[in-house]
C-alpha positions in Angstrom: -9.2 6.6 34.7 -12.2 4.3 32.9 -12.4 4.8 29.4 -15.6 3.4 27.9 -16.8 2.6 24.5 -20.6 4.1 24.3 -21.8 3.6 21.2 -20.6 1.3 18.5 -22.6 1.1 15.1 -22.4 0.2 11.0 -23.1 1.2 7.6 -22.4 -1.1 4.2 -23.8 0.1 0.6 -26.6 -1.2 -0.5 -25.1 -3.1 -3.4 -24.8 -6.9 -2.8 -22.3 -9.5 -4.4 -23.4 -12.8 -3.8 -20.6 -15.1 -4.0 -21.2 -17.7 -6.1 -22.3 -15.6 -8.9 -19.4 -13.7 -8.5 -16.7 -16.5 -8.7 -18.6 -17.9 -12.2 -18.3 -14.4 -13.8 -14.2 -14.5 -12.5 -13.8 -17.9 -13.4 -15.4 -16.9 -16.6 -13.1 -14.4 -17.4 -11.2 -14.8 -21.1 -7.6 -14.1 -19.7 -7.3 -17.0 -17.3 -5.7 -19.7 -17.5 -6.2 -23.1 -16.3 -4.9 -23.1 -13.4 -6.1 -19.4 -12.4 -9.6 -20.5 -13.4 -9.8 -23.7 -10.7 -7.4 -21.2 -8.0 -10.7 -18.9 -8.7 -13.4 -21.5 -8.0 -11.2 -22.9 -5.2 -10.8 -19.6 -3.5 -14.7 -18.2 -3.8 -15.7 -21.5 -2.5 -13.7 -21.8 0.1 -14.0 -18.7 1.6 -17.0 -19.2 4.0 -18.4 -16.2 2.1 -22.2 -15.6 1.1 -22.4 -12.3 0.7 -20.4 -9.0 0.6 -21.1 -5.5 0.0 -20.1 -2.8 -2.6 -19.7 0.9 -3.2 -19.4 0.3 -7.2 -23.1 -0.1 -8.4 -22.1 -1.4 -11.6 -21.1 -4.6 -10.5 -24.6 -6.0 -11.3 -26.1 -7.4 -14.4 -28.6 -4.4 -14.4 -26.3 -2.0 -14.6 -27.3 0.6 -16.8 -24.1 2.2 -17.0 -23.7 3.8 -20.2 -19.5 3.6 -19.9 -18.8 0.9 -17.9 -15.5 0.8 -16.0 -15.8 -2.0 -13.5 -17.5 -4.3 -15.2 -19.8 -4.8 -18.4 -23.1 -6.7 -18.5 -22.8 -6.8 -22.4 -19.7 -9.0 -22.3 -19.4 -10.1 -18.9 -16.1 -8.8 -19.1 -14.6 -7.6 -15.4 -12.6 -4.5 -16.7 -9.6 -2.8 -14.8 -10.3 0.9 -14.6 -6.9 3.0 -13.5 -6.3 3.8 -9.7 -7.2 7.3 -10.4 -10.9 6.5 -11.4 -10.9 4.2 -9.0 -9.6 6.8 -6.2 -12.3 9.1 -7.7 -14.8 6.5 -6.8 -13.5 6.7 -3.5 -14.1 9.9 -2.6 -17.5 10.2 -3.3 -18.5 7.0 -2.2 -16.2 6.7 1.0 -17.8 9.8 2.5 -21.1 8.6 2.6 -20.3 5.9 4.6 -18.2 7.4 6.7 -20.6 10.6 7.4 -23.6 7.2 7.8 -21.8 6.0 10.2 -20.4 8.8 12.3 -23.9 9.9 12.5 -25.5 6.4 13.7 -23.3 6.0 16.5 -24.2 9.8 17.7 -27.6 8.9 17.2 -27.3 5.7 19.5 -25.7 7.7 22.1 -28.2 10.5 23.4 -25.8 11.7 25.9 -23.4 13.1 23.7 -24.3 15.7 21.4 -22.8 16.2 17.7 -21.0 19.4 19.7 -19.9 17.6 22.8 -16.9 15.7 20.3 -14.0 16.9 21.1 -11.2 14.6 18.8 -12.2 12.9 15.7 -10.2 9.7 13.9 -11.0 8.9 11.2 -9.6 5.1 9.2 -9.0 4.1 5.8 -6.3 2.2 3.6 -8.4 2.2 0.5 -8.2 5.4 -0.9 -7.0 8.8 -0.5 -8.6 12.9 -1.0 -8.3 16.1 1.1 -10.2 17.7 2.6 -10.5 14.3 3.8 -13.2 12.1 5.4 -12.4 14.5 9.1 -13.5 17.2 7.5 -16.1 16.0 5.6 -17.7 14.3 8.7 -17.6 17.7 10.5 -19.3 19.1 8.2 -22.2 17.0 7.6 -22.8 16.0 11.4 -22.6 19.4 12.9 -19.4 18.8 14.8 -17.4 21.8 16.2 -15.2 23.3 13.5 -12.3 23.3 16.2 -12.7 18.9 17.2 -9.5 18.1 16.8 -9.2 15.7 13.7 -6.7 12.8 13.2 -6.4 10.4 10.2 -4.8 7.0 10.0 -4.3 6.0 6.8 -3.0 2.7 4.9 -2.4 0.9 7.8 -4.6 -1.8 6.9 -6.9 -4.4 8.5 -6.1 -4.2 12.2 -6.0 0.2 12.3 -9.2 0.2 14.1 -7.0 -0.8 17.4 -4.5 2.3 17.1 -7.5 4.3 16.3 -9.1 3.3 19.7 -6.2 3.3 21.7 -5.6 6.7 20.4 -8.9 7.7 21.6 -8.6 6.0 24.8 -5.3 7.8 25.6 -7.2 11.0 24.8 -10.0 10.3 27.1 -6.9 9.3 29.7 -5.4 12.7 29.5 -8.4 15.4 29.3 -11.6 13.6 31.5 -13.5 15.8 29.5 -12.7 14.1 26.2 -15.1 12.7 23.9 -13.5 11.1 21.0 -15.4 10.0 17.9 -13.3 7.2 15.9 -14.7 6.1 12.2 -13.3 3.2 10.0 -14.5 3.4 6.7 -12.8 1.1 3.4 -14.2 0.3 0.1 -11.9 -2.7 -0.3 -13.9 -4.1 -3.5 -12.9 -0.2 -5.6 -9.8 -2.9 -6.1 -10.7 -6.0 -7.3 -9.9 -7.3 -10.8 -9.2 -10.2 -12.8 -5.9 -12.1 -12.7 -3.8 -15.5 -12.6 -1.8 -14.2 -9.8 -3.3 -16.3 -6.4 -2.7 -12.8 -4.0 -5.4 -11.2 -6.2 -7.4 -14.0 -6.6 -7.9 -14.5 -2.8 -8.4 -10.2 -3.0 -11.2 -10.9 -5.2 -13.0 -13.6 -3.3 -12.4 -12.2 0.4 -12.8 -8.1 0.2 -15.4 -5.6 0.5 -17.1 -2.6 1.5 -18.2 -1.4 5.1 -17.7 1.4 7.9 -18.0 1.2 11.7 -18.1 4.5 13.9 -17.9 4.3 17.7 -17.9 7.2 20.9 -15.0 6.4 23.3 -15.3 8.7 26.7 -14.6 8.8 30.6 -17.5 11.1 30.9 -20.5 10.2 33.5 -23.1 10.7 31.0 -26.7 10.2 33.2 -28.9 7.7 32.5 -26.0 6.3 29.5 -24.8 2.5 30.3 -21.8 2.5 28.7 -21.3 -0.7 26.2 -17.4 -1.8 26.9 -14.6 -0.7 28.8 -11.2 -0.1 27.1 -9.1 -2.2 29.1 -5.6 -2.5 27.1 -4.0 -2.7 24.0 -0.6 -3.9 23.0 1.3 -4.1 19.3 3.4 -7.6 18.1 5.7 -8.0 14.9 6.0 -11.4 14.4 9.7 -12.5 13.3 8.8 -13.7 10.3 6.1 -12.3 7.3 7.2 -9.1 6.6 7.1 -10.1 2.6 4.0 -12.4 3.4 1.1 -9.5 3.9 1.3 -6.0 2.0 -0.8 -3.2 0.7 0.6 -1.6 -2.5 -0.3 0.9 -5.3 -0.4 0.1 -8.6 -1.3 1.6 -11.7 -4.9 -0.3 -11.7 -6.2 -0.2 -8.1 -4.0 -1.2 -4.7 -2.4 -4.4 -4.9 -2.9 -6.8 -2.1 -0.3 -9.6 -1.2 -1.6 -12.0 1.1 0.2 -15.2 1.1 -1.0 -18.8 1.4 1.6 -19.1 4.3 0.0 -16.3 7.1 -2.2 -18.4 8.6 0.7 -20.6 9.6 2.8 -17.5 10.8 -0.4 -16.6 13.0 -0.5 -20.6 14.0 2.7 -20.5 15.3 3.1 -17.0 16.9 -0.6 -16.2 17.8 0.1 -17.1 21.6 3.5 -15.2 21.4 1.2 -12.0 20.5 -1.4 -13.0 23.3 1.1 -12.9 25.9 1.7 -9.0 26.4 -1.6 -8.0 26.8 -3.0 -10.9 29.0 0.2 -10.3 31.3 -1.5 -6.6 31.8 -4.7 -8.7 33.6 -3.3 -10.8 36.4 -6.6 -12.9 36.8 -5.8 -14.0 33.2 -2.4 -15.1 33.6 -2.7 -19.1 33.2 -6.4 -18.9 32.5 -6.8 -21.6 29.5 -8.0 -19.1 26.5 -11.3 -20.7 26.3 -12.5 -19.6 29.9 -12.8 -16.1 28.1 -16.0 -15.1 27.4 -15.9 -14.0 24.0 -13.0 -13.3 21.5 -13.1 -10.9 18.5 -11.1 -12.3 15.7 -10.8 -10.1 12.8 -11.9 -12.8 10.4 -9.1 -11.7 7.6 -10.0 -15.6 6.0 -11.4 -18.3 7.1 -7.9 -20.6 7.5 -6.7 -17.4 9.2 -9.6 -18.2 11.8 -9.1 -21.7 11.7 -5.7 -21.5 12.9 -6.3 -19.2 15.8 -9.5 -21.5 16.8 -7.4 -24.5 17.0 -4.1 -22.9 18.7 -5.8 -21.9 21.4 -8.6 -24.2 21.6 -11.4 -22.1 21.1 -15.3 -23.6 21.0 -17.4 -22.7 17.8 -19.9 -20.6 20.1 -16.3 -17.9 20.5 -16.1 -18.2 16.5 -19.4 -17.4 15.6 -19.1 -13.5 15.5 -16.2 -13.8 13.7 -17.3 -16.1 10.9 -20.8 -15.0 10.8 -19.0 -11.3 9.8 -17.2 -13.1 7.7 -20.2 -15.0 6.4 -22.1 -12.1 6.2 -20.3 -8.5 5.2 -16.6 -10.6 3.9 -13.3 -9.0 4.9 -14.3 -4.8 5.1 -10.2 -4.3 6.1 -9.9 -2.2 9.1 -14.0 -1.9 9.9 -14.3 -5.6 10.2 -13.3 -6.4 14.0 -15.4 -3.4 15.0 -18.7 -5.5 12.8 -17.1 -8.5 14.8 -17.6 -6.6 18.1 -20.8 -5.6 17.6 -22.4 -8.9 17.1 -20.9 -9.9 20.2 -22.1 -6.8 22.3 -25.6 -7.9 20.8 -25.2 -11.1 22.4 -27.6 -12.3 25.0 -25.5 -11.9 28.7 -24.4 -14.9 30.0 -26.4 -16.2 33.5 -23.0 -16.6 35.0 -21.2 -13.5 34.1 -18.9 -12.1 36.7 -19.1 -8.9 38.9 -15.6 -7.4 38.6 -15.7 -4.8 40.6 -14.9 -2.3 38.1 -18.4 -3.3 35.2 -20.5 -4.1 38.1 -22.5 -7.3 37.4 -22.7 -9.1 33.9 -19.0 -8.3 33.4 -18.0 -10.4 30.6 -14.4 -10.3 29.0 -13.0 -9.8 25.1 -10.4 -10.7 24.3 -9.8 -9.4 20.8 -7.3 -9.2 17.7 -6.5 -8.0 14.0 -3.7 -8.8 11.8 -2.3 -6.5 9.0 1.3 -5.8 6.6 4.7 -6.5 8.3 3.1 -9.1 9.8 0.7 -7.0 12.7 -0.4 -8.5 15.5 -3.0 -5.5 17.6 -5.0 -7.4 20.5 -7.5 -5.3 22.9 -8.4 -6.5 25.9 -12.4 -5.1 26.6 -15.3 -5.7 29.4 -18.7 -5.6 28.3 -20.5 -4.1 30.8 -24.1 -3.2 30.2 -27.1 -5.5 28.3 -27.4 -5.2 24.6 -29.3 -3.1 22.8 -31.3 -4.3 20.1 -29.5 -5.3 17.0 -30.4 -3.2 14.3 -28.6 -4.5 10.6 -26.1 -2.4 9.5 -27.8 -3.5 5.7 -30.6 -1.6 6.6 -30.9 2.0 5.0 -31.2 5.2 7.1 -34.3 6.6 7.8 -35.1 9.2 5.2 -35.9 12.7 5.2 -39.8 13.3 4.9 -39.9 14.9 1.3 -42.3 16.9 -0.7 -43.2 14.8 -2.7 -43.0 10.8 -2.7 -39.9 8.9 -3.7 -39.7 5.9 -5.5 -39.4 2.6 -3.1 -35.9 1.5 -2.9 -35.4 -2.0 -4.0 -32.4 -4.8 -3.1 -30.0 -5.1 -5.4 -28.6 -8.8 -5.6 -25.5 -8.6 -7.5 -24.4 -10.8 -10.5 -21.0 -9.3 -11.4 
């Protein structure tokens, strides 16, 4: 049975942090010492970052905040609120994306009706409250009180895989599935000041972002679908099990993220490749470059480095990668699904293939994320039908007409 991807959409906050102000306030900050304050320039800089989103409004100079907790304008002090404020944050904050997003992708799928879901998976490894974001989104979006409802939680960076292989198995075993999967993460509800070089690189890499997307092997009339679901497969590398981790602390989660996993991808990225290319015989010995497009979750930019050079990828195959990366930072587990979209809003190649199965314009992605133990989840997609229009996932929701008239909102452009 086909399984196909038939919507795919995202949502960020409206607040912005713009990188270089960001790095002078943390390399400003009066508990660092010398070397933390050049490991903080040296990691903002070098990040390929311009801009990232977040859920915490105060992170900007024009906060009004009468109790700040993140951070306060007065002083320029970045302030370490405890994980139960921040989890509070969360909650509120989390399900508006979430419900955003779940409710663009219905929207860019006429075909399927808020009622016609009939599992919903919902992602997230940066906080935690129940009723969760499942139930939430059911509420808000109309969806049958009886969808069946699934969350994975704390897996990290690469869950949106598990979350569509989950989906796709669904669709496998009832045709008349109709899964809705939703990664939302508000990755910057943890940053904070330290010497330590893990939270350093947390501060200059993370943010905020969701991603929903429709997975079905219904016909749905006058619907091109957007990808196929081809294959997935799951590697533990050998090594880097103390390398990557996502902990809870007693101010915020605790990322470590050591300087050596973009080596451990360098030297075991083909290793991981191997399973799920093995699955495609007309990929077997196919140099990696002769694939169309590749989805990289861009978790740094050595991290994409290293996979760019192993296996001789062109900049053209970066480019979705590091223009997320440029763009939106790391958003955790919604970050390859931002990655995805850019390259389904691609023009088609002239010389696409016709495979048979897509029809013609069949182009190939290959695709990857990398998360704690050290995860390796590739995906193995066809795009087959022409892009929509892009539509930026900065740009807010259409309002509700209202009685009277609102004030105009206005861009925020962050100076933490």
């Amino acid at each position: 049975m086909t399984v196909y991807l038939r919507s795919l959409e995202t949502a960020v906050p409206p607040t912005i942090l713009v990188q270089p102000e960001a790095r002078a306030v943390f390399a400003a900050q009066p508990g660092l010492t010398r070397l933390g304050s050049r490991l903080v320039n040296t990691c903002f800089d070098s990040a390929a970052i311009d801009t990232r989103h977040t859920a915490v409004e105060e992170l900007t100079a024009d906060s009004q905040a009468e109790n700040p907790q993140f951070f306060d304008p007065a002083t320029g002090l970045v302030l370490s609120p405890s994980t139960k404020t921040r989890n509070g944050i969360f909650a509120t904050e989390a399900t508006k994306l979430f419900i955003e997003a779940a409710q663009k992708a219905l929207d860019a799928c006429p075909g399927v009706e808020a009622r016609d879901i009939t599992h919903l998976i919902t992602v997230s490894c940066t906080g935690f409250f129940n009723p969760g974001p499942d139930y939430k989104i059911v509420r808000a979006v109309g969806l049958n009180p009886a969808v069946q409802r699934y969350h994975l939680g704390f897996m990290g960076c690469y869950a949106a895989f598990p979350a569509l292989r989950a989906a796709k198995s669904f669709c496998e075993a009832d045709p008349e599935a109709t899964v809705l999967v939703v990664c939302a993460e508000l990755c910057s509800l943890h940053v904070r000041t330290s010497n330590d070089p893990d939270t350093i690189m947390g501060s200059a890499l993370f943010a905020d972002g969701a991603a929903a997307a429709i997975i079905t092997a219904r016909d749905i009339p006058g619907e091109a679908p957007l990808l196929r679901l081809d294959h997935f497969e799951t590697v533990l590398t050998p090594v880097g099990e103390d390398s990557m981790a996502w902990n809870i602390g007693d101010e915020g989660f605790e990322m470590v993220l050591g300087n050596y996993v973009p080596h451990i991808i360098d030297d075991h990225i083909i290793g991981a490749l191997e399973p799920l290319l093995s699955r495609d015989g007309s990929l077997q010995g196919l140099p990696y470059r002769e694939i169309e497009h590749w989805g990289i979750h861009p978790g740094g930019r050595s991290i994409l480095d290293k996979v760019q050079s192993r296996l001789e990828l062109s900049d053209e195959q970066l480019v979705p990668a590091r223009e997320t990366l440029r763009n939106f930072g790391n958003m955790s587990s919604a970050t390859v699904l931002f990655v995805l979209k850019h390259i389904l809003e691609l023009p088609a190649a002239d010389d696409a293939a016709d495979d048979g199965w897509a029809g013609p314009g069949a182009e190939r992605i290959c695709s990857m994320a990398f998360g704690p133990g050290l995860t390796v989840e590739t995906a193995l997609f066809t795009r087959v039908a022409a892009p929509r229009p892009a539509a930026d996932p900065r740009q807010e929701p259409a309002a509700e007409p209202a009685a009277e008239p609102a004030e105009p909102a206005q861009s925020v452009a962050v100076r933490v």
